[in-house]
C-alpha positions, 0 to 999 in steps of 0.5 A, a space after each residue: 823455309 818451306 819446301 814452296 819457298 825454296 822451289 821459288 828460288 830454284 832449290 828442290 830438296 834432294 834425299 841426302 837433305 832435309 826440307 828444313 835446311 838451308 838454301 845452301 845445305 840443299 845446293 850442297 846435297 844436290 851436288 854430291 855425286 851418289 856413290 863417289 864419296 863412298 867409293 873413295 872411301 873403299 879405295 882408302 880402306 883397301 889401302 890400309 887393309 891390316 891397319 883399318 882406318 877410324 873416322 879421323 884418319 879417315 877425313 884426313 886420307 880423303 881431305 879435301 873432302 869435309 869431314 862429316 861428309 866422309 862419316 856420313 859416307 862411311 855410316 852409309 857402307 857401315 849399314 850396307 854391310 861393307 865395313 865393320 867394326 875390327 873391335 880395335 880403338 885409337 885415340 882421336 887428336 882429342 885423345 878420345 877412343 875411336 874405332 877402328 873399321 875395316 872392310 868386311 
């Protein structure tokens, strides 16, 4: 859909969305709240200050929220210089490798 067409329906794209998406992805974006996912996110990291948290962990310490909302999230304070790589892993449920980020 165009961003025309979805301005017909009531639906303007938002930053945290892409004109291509759905009509539902951009009522989604336009819900989220700047800054609330990402402050959860800080709380949760300072719970766990000696152990850090990998992406999995992360998702289920915030769950409800949807999982790749909260990676996303953690991506933006990532770049914002508040998280870091601790330079540890641990598996995933699927026995992959994850990071372990903490704050920096």
């Amino acid at each position: 859909m165009t961003p025309e067409a979805l301005s017909l329906f009531g639906v303007v794209p938002h930053p945290r969305a892409r004109a291509t998406d759905t009509v539902t992805a951009l009522e989604a974006a336009r819900s989220v709240t700047p800054g609330r996912t990402e402050t959860l996110i800080l709380d949760a990291y300072r719970q766990c200050l000696r152990f850090g948290l990998t992406d999995d962990e992360l998702a289920a310490a915030l769950a409800p929220l949807y999982g790749p909302t909260v990676r996303t999230a953690r991506s933006r304070l990532l770049r914002a210089g508040l998280l870091r790589d601790s330079g540890r892993r641990r598996p995933s449920a699927r026995g992959r490798d994850q990071i372990v980020w903490t704050l920096t």
